[in-house]
TORMAR-92474 format. One record per residue: residue in one letter; z, x, y of N, C-alpha, C in turn. Coordinates in steps of 0.02 Angstrom, whole numbers. Each point is the difference from the previous one (the first is absolute). Example, Ala and Ser with C-alpha at 12.3 -4.5 7.8 and 13.67 -1.06 7.14 Angstrom:
BEGIN
(fipa A,(390,660,-284),(0,-45,59),(0,45,60))
(fipa S,(-36,-18,53),(3,42,59),(37,-39,55))
//
This chain:
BEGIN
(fipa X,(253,2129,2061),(-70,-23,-7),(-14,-22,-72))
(fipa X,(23,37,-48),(8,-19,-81),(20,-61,-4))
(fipa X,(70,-2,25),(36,-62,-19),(-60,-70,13))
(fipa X,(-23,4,73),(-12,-39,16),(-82,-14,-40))
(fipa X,(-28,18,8),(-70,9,-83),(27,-35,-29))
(fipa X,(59,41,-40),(20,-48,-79),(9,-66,20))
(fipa X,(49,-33,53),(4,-79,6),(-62,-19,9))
(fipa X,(-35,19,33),(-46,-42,4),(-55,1,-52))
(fipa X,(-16,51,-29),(-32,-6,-58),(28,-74,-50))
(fipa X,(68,17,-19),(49,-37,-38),(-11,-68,17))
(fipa X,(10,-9,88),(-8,-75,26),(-89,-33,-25))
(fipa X,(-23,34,13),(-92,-12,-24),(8,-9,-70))
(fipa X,(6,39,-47),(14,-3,-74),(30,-83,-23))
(fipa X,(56,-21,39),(44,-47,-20),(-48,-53,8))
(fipa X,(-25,-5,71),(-10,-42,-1),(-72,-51,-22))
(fipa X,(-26,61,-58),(-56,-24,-46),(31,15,-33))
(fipa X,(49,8,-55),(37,-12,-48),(36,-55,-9))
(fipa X,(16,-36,83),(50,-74,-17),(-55,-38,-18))
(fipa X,(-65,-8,25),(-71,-35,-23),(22,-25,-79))
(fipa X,(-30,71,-14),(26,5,-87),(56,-24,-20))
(fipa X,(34,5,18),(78,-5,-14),(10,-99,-13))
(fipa X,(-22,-29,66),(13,-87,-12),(-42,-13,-44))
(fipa X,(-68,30,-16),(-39,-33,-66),(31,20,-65))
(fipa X,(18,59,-14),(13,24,-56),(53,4,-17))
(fipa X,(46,-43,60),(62,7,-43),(55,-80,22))
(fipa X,(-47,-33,30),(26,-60,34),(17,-46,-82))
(fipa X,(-45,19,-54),(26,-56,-65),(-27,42,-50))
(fipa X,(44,-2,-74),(-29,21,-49),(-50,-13,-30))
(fipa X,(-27,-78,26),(-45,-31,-42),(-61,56,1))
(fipa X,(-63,-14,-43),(-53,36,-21),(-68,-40,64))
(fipa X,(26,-77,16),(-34,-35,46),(-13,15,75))
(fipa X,(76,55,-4),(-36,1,89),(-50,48,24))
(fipa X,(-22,23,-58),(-64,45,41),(-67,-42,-30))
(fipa X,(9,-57,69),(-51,-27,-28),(-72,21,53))
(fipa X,(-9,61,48),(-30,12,56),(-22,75,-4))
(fipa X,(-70,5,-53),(-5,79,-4),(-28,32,57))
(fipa X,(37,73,6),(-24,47,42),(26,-6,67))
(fipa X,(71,-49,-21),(71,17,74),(14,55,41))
(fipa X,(33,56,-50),(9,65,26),(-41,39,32))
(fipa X,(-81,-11,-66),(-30,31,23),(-25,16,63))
(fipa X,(-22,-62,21),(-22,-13,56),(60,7,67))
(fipa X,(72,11,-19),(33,15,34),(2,61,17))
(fipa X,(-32,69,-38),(7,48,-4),(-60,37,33))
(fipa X,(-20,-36,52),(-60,13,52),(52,20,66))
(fipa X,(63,-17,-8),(33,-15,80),(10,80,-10))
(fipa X,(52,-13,110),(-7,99,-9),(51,15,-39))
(fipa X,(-5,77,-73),(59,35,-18),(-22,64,10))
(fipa X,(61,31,10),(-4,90,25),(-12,21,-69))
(fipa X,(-78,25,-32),(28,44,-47),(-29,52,-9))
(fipa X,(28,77,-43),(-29,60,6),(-58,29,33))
(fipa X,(-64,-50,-39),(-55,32,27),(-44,-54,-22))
(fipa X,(-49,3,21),(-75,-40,-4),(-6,-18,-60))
(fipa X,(-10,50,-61),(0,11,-59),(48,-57,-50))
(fipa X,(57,4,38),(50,-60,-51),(-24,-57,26))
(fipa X,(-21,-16,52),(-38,-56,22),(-40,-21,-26))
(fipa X,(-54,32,-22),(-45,-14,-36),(15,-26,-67))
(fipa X,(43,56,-25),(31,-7,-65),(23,-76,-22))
(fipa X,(32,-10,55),(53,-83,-15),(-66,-61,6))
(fipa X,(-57,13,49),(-48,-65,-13),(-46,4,-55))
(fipa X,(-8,65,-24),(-36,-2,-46),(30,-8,-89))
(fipa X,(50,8,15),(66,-22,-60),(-2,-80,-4))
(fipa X,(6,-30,56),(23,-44,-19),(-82,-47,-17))
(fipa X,(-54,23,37),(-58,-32,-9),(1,12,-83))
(fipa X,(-15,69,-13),(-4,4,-79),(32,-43,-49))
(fipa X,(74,-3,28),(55,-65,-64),(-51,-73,-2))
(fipa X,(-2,-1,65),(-41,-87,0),(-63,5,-34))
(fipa X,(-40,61,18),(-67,-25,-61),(34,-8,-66))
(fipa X,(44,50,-25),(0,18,-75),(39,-60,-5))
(fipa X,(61,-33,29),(13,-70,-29),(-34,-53,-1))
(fipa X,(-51,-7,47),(-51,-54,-3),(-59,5,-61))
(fipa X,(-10,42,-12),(-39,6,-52),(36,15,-62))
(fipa X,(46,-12,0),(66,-23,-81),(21,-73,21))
(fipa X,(4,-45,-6),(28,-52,3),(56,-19,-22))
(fipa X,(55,-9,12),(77,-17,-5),(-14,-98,-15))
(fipa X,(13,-9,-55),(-9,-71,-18),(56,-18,-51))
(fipa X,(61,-27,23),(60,-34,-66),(-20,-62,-28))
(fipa X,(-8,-6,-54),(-19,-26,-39),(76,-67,-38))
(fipa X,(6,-55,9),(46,-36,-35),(-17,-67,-45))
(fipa X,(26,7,-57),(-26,-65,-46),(73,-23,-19))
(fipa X,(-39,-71,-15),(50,-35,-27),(-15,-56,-44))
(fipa X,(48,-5,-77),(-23,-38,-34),(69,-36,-43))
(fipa X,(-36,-51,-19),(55,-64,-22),(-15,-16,-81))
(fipa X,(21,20,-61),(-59,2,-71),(83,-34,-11))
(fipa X,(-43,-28,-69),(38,-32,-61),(-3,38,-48))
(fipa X,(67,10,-48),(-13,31,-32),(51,-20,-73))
(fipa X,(-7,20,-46),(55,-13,-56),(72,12,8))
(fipa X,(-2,61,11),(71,40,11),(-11,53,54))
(fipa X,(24,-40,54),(32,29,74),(20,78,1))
(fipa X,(42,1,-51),(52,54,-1),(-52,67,-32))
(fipa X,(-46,-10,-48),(-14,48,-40),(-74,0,57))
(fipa X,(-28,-37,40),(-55,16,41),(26,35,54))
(fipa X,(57,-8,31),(31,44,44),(20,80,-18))
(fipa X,(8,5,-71),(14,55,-10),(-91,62,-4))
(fipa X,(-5,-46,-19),(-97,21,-19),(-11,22,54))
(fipa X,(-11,-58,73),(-27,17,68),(36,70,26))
(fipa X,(73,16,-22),(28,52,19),(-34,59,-32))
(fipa X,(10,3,-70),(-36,86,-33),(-71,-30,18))
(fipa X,(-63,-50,20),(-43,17,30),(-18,30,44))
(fipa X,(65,-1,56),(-16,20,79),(29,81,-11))
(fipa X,(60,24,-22),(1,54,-19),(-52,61,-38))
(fipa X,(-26,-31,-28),(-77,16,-50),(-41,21,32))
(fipa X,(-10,-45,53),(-65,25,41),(27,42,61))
(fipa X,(48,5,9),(33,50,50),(30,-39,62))
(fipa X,(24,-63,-3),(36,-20,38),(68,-10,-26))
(fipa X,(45,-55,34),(58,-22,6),(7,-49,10))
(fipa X,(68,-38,-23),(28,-52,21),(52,-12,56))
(fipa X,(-33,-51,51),(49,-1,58),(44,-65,-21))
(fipa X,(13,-34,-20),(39,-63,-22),(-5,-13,-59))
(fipa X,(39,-41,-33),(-8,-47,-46),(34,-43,-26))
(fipa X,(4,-51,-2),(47,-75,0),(6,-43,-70))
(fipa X,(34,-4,-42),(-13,-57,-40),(81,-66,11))
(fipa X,(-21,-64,-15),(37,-35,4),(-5,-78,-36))
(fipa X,(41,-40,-7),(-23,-63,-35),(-17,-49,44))
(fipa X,(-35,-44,-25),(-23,-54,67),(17,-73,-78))
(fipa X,(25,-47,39),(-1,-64,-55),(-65,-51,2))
(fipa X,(-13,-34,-51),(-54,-26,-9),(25,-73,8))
(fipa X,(-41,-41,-3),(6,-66,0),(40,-55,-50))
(fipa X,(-13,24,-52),(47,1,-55),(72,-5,-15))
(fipa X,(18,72,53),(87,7,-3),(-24,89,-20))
(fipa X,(-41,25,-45),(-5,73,-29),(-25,32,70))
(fipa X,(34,61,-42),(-6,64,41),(-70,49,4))
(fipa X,(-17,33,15),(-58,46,-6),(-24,40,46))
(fipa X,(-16,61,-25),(25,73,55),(-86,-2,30))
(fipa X,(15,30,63),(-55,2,37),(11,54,47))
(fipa X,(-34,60,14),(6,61,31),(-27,20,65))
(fipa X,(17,50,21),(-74,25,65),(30,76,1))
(fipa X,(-63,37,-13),(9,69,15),(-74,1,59))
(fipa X,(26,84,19),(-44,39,60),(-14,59,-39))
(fipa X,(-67,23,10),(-10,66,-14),(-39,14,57))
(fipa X,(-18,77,-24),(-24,31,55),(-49,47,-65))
(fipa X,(-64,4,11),(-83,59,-33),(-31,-7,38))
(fipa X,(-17,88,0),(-57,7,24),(-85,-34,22))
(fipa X,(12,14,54),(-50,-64,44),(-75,-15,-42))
(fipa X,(-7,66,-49),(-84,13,-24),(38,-44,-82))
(fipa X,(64,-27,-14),(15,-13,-52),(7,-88,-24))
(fipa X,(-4,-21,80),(33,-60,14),(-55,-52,-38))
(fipa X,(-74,-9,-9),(-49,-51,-37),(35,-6,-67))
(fipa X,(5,70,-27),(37,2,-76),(59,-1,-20))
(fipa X,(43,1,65),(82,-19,-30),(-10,-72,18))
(fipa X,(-45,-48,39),(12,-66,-7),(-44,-43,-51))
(fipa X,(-43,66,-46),(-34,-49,-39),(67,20,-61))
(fipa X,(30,29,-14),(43,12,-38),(42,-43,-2))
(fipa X,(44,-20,51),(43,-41,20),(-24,-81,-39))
(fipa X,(-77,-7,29),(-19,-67,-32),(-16,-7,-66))
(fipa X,(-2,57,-25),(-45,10,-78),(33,-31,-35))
(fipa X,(75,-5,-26),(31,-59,-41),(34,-51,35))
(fipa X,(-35,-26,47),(31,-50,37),(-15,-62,-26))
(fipa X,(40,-41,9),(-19,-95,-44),(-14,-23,53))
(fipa X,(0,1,61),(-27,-23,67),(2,44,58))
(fipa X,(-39,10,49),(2,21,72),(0,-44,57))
(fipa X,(43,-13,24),(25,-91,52),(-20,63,32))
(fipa X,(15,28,30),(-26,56,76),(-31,58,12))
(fipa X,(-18,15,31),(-33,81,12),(-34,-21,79))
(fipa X,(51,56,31),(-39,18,71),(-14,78,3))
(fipa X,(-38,23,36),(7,60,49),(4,6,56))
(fipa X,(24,57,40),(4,12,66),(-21,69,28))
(fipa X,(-20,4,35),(-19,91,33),(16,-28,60))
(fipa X,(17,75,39),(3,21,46),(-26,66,14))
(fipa X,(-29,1,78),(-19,58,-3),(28,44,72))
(fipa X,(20,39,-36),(58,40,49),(-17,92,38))
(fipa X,(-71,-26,5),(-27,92,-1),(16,1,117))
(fipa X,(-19,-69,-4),(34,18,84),(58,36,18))
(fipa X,(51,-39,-39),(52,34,23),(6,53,-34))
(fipa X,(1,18,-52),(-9,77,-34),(-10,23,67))
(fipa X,(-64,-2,14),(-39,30,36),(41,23,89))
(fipa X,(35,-24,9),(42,-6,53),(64,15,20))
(fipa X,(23,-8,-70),(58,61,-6),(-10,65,-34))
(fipa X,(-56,-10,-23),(-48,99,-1),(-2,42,59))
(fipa X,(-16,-60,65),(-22,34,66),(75,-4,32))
(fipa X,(62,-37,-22),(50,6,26),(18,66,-15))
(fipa X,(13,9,-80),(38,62,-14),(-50,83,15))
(fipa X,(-54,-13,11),(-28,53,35),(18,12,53))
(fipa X,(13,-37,40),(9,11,86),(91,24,-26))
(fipa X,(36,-44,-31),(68,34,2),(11,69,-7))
(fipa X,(-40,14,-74),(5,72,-16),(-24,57,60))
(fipa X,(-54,-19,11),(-25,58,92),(37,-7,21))
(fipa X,(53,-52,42),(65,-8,33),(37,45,-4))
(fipa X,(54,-10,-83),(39,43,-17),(-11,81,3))
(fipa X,(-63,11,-15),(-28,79,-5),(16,14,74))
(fipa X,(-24,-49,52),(29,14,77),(49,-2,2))
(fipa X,(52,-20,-15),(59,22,13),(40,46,-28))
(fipa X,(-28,9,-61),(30,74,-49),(-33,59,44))
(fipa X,(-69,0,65),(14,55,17),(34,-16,58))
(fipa X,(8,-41,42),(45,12,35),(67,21,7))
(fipa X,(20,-36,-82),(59,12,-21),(5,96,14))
(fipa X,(-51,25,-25),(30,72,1),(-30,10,55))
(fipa X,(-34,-10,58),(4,44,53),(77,-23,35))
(fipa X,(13,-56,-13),(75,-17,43),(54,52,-36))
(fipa X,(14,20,-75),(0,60,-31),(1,51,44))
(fipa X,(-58,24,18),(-20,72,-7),(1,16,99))
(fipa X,(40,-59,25),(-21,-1,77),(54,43,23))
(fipa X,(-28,73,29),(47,56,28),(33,-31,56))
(fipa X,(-28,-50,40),(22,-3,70),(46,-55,0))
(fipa X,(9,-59,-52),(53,-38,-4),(62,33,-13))
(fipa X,(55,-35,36),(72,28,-43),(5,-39,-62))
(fipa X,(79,25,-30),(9,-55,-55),(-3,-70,2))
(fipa X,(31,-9,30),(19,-61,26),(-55,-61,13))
(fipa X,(-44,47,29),(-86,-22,30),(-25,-10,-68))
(fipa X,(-27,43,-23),(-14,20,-81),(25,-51,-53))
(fipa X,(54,-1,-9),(32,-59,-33),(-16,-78,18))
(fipa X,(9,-9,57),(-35,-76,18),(-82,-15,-14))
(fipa X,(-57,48,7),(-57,5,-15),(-4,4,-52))
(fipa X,(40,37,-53),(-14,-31,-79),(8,-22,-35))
(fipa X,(67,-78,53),(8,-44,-37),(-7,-58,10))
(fipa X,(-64,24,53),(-36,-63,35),(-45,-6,-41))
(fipa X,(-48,53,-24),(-45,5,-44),(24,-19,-76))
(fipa X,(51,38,-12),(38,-48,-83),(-30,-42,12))
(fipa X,(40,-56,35),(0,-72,-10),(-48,-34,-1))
(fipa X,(-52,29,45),(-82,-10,-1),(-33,-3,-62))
(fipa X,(33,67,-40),(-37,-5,-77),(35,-22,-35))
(fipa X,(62,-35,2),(18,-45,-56),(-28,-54,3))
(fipa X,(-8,-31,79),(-41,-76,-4),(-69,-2,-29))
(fipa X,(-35,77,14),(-49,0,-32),(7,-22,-82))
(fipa X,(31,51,-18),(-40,3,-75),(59,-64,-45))
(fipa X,(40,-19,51),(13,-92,-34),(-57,-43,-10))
(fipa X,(-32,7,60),(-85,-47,1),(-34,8,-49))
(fipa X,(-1,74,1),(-57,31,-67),(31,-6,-76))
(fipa X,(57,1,6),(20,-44,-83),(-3,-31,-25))
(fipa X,(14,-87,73),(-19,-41,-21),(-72,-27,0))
(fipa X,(-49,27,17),(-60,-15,3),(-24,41,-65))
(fipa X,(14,41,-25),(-14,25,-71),(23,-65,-64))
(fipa X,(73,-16,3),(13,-51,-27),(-40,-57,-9))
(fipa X,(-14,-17,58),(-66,-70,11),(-72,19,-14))
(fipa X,(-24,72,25),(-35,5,-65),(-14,20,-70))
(fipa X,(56,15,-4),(31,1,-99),(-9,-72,-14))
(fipa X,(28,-47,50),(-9,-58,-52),(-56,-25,5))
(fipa X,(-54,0,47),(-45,-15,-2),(-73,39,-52))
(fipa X,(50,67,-15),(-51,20,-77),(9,-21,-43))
(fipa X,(69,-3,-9),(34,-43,-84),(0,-59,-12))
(fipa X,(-16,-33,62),(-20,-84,-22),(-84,-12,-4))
(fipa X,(-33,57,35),(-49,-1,-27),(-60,23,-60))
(fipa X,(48,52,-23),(-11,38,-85),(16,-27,-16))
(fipa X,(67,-83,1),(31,-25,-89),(-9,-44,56))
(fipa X,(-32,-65,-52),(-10,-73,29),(84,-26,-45))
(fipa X,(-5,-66,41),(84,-47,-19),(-35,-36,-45))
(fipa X,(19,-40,-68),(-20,-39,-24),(86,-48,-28))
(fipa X,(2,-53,54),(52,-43,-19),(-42,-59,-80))
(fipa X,(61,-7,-15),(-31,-36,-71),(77,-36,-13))
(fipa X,(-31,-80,-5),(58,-32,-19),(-12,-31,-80))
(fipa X,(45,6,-31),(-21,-6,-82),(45,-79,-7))
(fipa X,(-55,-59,-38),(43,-59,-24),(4,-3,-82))
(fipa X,(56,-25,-17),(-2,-10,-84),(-68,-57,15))
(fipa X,(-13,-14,-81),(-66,-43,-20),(23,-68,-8))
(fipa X,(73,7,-23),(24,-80,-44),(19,-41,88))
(fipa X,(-1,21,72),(9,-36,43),(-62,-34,5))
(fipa X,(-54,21,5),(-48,-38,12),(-36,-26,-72))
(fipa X,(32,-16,-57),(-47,-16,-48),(-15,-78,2))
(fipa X,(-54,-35,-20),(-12,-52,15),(12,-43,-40))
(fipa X,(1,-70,12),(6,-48,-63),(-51,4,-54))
(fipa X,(40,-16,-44),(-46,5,-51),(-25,-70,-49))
(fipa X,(-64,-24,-3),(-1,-52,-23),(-40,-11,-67))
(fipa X,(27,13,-50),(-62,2,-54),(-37,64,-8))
(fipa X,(36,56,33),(-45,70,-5),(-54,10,66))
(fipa X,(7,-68,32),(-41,-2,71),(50,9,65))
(fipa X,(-32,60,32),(41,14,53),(-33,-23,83))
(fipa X,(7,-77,13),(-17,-4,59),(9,36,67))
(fipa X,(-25,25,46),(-7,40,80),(-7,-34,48))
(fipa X,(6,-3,46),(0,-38,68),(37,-45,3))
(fipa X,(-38,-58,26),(21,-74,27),(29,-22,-56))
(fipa X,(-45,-14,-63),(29,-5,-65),(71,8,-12))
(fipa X,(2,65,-20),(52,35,-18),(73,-39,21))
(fipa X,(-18,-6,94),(53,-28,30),(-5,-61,-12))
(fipa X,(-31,-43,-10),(-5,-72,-14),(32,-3,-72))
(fipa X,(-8,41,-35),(21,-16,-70),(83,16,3))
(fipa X,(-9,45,50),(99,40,4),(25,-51,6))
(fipa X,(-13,-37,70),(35,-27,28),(3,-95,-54))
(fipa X,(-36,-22,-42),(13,-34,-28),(40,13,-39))
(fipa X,(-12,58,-57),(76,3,-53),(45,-2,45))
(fipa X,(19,43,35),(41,7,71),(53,-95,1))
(fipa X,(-50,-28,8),(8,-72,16),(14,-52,-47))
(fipa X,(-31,17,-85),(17,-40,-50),(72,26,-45))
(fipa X,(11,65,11),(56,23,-31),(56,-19,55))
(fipa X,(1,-13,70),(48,-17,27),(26,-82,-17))
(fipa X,(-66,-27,-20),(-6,-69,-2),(41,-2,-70))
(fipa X,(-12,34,-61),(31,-8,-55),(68,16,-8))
(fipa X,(8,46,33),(70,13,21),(43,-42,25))
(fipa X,(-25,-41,61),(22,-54,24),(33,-77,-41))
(fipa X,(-61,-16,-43),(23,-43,-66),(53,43,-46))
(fipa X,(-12,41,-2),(47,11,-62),(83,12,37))
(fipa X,(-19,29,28),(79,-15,70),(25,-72,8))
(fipa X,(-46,-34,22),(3,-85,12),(36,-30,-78))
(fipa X,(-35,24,-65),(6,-75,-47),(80,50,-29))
(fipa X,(-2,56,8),(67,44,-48),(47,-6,67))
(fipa X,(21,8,55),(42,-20,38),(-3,-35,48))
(fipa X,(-56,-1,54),(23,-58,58),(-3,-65,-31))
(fipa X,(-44,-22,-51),(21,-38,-30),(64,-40,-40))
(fipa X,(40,38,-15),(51,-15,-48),(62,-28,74))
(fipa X,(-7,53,52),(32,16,53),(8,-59,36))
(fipa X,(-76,-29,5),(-25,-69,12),(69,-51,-10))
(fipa X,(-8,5,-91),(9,-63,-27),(86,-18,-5))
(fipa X,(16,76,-2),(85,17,4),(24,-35,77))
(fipa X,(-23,21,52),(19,-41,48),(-20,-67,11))
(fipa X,(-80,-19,11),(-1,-70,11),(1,-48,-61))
(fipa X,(13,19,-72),(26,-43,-41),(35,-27,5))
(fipa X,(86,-1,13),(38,-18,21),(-6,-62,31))
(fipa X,(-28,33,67),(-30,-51,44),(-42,-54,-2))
(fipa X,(-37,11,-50),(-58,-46,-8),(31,-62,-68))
(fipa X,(50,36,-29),(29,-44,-46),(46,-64,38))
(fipa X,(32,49,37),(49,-68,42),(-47,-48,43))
(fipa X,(-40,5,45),(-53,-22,20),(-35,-42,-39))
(fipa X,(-19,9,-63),(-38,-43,-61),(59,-59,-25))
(fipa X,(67,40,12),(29,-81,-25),(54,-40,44))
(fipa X,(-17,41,61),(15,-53,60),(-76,-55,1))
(fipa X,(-56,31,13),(-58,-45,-6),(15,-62,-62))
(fipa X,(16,14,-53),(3,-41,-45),(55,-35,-9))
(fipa X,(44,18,34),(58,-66,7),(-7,-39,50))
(fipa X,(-52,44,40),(-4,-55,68),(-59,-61,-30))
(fipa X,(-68,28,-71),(-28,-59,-14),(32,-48,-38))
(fipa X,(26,27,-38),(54,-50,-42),(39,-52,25))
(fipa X,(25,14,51),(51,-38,35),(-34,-50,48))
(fipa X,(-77,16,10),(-53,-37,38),(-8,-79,-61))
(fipa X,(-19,50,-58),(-16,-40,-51),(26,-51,-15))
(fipa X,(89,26,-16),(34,-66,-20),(-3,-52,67))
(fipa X,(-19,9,65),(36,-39,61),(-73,-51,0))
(fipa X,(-69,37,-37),(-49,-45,-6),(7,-35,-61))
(fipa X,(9,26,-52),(47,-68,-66),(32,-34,32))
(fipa X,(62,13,3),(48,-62,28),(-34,-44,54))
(fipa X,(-35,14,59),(-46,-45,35),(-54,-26,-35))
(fipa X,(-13,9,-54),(-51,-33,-23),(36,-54,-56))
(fipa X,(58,38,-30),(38,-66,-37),(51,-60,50))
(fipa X,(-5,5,61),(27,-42,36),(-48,-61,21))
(fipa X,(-62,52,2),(-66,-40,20),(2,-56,-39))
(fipa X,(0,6,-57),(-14,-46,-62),(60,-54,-8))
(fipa X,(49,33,22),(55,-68,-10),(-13,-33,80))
//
């Protein structure tokens, strides 16, 4: 009669635990609980447990998590910015003991050369940090405070108190679970009327029951670990440019912007190719010219001129025949 209790308890148990089980463990991502109050509401179906009292216990547990997370708000916070700056290398190091300072960290950081138009080189970076969410207005006015330009600045939020909120009511319902099966575990234990044999299969039907459990409940702690720590330290990506890539022409101490600017580029652009061109032309294609079709043009000039000459004398002599 024991034995048969425990399966079926076990069979009931499972099969509001596989519920749990495809949401909370079908992908690591932080996205798939995008549907608060899954479990919960799963945790209306029938389960055998002790007494009235834990019943109560588990709806009123899990009602309580959902007020107290709804009235905290779970919001990640991400910026991102693109500044100019003198020296790449020594602003990257700054943004680092800034974010440390205020009690964060650095999750990346990149420096590398990019080439300019010119042919020169010049370093251009991107680091990640991570401060505290109440820190983030003043680590990005910091960031801009010696900046020679700001080409970008976005923000982004998200707000993530649903799903908080939903794998709160998951890992509540797991934990009541497991407590059901830790006592079953010991009445299958403590059962006079099973043999060994009996005994042994019933408590390692139940094992296995609580290992699938409290895998769920790990990883749903995990997902919401990360969903506190991305929401206490906002991301702030920041890509750093040297100054001498974008510096502008300079004309007389006047620095044209816009349409200008490009209208004026693109003429030097156009008269230095042009001067280049002559001076290429008169110092070699020229000479290049004259080395080959000289030649040519010489023999040519005095075939032409033997052919007038020889015209000439044939109109003399016809004209001194004329006369005799």
């Amino acid at each position: 009669m024991f034995k048969q209790t425990v399966l079926a308890t076990i069979i009931i148990i499972a099969a509001l635990l596989s519920a749990c089980g495809v949401r909370a463990a079908s992908t690591p991502s932080p996205e798939i609980y995008s549907q608060p109050g899954g479990v919960a509401q799963e945790s209306a179906a029938p389960m055998e447990m002790p007494s009235a009292d834990v019943a109560r216990t588990s709806v009123s547990g899990v009602a309580n998590a959902a007020n107290a997370t709804t009235s905290d708000r779970l919001v990640i916070m991400n910026a991102d910015l693109t500044v100019v700056v003198k020296d790449p290398q020594a602003k990257m190091d700054a943004i680092s003991q800034m974010a440390t300072s205020m009690g964060g960290f650095v999750v990346s950081m990149n420096m590398y050369q990019t080439y300019m138009q010119n042919g020169d080189t010049a370093p251009q970076g991107a680091i990640s940090i991570r401060v505290p969410a109440d820190k983030l207005d003043t680590a990005m006015s910091q960031i801009k405070a010696d900046a020679v330009e700001v080409q970008n600045e976005t923000r982004s939020g998200e707000d993530v108190t649903a799903q908080y909120t939903d794998l709160k009511s998951q890992l509540t319902n797991l934990e009541l679970a497991e407590k059901e099966l830790q006592a079953i575990m010991e009445e299958a234990k403590n059962n006079p009327n099973s043999t060994t044999t009996s005994k042994t299969q019933d408590v390692l039907a139940v094992y296995n029951q609580i290992v699938a459990v409290r895998g769920q409940i790990e990883q749903i702690k995990g997902q919401m670990q990360y969903y506190e720590q991305s929401s206490s330290y906002s991301l702030i990506n920041v890509t750093l440019i040297a100054e001498k890539t974008i510096k502008p022409v300079e004309i007389g101490g006047w620095q044209p912007k816009g349409v200008a600017l490009e209208a004026i580029q693109r003429l030097v652009n156009f008269l230095e190719g042009f001067v280049n061109f002559l001076i290429r032309f008169f110092l070699y294609y020229l000479w290049v010219l004259v080395l080959i079709f000289g030649p040519i043009a010489l023999v040519i000039w005095g075939i032409v001129a033997a052919v007038r000459k020889n015209k000439a004398k044939k109109v003399k002599k016809a004209a001194q025949a004329s006369k005799q």
